[in-house]
TIZATOR-519164 format. One record per residue (C-alpha): residue in one letter; chain; z, y, x. Coordinates in nm, 2 decimals. Example, Ala and Ser with C-alpha at 12.3 -4.5 7.8 and 13.67 -1.06 7.14 Angstrom:
BEGIN
NODE / A / A / 0.78 / -0.45 / 1.23
NODE / S / A / 0.71 / -0.11 / 1.37
//
This chain:
BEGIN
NODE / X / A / 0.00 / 0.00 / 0.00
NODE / X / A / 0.08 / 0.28 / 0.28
NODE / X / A / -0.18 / 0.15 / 0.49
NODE / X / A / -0.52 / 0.14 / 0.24
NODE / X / A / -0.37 / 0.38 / 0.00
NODE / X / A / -0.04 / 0.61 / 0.06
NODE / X / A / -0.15 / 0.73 / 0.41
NODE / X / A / -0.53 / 0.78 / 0.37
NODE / X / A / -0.47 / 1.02 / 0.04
NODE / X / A / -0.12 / 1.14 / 0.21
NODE / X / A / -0.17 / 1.56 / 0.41
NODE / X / A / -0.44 / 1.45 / 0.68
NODE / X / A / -0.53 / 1.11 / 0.56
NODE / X / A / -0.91 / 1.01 / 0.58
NODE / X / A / -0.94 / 1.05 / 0.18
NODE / X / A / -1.08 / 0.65 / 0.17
NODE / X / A / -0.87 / 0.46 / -0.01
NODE / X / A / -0.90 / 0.08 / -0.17
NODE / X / A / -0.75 / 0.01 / -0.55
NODE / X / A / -0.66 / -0.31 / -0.47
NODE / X / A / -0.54 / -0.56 / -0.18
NODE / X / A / -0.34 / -0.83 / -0.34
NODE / X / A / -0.33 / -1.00 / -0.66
NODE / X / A / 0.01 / -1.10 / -0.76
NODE / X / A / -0.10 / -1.32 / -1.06
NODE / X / A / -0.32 / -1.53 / -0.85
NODE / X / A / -0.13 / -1.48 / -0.49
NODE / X / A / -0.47 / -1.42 / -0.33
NODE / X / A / -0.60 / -1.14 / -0.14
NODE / X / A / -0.84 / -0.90 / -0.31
NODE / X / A / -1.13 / -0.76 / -0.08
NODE / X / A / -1.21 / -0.41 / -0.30
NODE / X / A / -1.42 / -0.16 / -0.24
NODE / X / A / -1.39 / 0.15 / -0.02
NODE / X / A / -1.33 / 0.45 / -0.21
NODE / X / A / -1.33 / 0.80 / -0.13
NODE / X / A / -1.10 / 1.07 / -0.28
NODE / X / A / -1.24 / 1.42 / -0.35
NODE / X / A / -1.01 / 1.68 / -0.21
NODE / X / A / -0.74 / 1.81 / -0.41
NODE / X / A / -0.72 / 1.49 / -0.61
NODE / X / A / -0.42 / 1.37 / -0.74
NODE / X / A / -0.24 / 1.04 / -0.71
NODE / X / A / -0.07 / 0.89 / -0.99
NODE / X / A / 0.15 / 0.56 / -0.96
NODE / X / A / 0.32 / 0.39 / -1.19
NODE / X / A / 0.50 / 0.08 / -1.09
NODE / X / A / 0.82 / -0.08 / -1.00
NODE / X / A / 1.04 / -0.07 / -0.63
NODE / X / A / 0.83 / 0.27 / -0.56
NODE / X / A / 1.16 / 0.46 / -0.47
NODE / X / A / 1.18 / 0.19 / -0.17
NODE / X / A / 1.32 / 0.40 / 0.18
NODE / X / A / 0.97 / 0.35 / 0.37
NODE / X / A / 0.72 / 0.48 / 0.07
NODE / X / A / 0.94 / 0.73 / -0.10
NODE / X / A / 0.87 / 1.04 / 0.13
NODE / X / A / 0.54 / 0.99 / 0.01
NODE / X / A / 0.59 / 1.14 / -0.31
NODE / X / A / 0.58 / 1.49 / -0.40
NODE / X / A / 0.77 / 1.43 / -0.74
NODE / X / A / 0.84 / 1.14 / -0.87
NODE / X / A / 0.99 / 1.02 / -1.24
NODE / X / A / 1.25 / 0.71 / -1.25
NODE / X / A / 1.27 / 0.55 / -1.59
NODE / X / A / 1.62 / 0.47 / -1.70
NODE / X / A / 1.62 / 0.19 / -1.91
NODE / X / A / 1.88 / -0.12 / -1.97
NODE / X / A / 1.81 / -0.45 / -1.93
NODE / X / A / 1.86 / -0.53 / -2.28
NODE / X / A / 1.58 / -0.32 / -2.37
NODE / X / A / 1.36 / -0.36 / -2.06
NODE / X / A / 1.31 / -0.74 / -2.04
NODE / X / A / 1.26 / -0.75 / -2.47
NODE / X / A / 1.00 / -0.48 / -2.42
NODE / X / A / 0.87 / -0.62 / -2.07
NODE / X / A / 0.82 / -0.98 / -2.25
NODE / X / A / 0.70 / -0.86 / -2.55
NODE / X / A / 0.37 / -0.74 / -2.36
NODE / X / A / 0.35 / -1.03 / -2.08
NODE / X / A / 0.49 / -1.31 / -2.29
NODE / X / A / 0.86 / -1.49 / -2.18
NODE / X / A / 1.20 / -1.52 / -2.32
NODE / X / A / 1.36 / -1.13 / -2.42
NODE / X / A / 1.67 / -1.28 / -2.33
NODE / X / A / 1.79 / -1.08 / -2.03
NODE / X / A / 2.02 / -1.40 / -1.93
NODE / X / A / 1.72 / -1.64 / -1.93
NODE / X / A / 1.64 / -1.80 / -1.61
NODE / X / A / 1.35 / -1.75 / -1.63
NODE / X / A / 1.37 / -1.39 / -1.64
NODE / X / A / 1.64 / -1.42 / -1.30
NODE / X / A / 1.41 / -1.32 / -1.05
NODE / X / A / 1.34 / -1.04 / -1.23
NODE / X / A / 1.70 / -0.94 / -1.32
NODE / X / A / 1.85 / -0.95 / -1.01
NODE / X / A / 1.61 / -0.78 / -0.81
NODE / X / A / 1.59 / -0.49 / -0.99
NODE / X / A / 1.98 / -0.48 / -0.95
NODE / X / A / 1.97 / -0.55 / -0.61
NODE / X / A / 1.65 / -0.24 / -0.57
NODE / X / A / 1.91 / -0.03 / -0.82
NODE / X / A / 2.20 / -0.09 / -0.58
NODE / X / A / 2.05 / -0.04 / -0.24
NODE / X / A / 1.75 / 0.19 / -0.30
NODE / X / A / 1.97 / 0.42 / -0.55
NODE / X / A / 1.65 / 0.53 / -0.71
NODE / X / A / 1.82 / 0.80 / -0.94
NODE / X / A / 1.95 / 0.97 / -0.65
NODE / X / A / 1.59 / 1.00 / -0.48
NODE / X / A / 1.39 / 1.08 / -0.83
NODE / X / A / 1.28 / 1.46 / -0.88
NODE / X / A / 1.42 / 1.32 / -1.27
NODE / X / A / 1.52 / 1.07 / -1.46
NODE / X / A / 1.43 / 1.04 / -1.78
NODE / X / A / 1.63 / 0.73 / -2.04
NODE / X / A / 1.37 / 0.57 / -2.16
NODE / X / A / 1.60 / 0.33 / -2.37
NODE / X / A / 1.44 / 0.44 / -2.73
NODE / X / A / 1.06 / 0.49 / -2.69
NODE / X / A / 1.07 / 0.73 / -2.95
NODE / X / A / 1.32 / 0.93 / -2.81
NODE / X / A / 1.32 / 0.96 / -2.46
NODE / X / A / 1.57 / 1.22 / -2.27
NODE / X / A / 1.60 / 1.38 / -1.95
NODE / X / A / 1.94 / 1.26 / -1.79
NODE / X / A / 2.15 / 1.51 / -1.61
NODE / X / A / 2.25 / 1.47 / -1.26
NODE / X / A / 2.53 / 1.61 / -1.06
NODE / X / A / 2.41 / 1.82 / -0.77
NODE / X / A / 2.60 / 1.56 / -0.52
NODE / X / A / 2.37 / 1.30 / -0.70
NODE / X / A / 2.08 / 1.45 / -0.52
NODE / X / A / 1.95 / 1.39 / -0.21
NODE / X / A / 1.84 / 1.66 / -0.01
NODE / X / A / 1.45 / 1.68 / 0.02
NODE / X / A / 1.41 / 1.47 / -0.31
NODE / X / A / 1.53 / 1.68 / -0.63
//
């Protein structure tokens, strides 16, 4: 991800960028296309782990969705197929590595905001203590 996509579209980057390198649902390599980025384009990801300690300075703002596991693995599920039970083994690996990415990447600290995303109808900014912040990354 830094390599074919973070540092060429990062301040001096080469602009050529792949989509695509890895293909989680198959576990094979994916061979894309070379793309080139027009200057002053924007990149927008959306995706899990992305607060991470060696991509986050790559962001220039950056959005972490609050939302409980009761909720998340229900409406995760619902789209992918799989138990909504939160306490399902089968949904395990999923579980406990987002607590273990909540606990040791601290992803609200490093978010510009955080937004609860609990009701999808009703989704609010949550406030943070100054101390919560991380200097660099409001």
């Amino acid at each position: 991800m830094k390599e074919l996509l973070l540092e060429p579209l990062s301040l001096g980057g080469n602009l050529q960028y792949r989509l695509a390198a890895f293909d989680y649902r198959t576990d094979t390599v994916v061979d894309a296309a070379i793309e080139r980025a027009e200057l002053g384009s924007i990149l927008l990801i959306d995706g899990i782990f992305l607060h991470r300690p060696e991509i986050r300075a790559y962001w220039n703002y950056s959005i972490f969705l609050e939302v409980g596991f009761e909720i998340s693995v229900p409406r995760g599920n619902q789209r992918f197929g799989g138990s909504p039970d939160p306490k399902a083994e089968s949904n395990r690996r999923y579980v406990e590595g987002q607590k273990l990415y909540l606990s040791e990447c601290e992803p609200k600290k490093y978010a510009s905001i955080v937004i609860n995303n609990d009701d999808l109808s009703s989704p609010y900014i949550v406030p943070a203590s100054t101390d919560e912040k991380i200097h660099g990354y409001k």
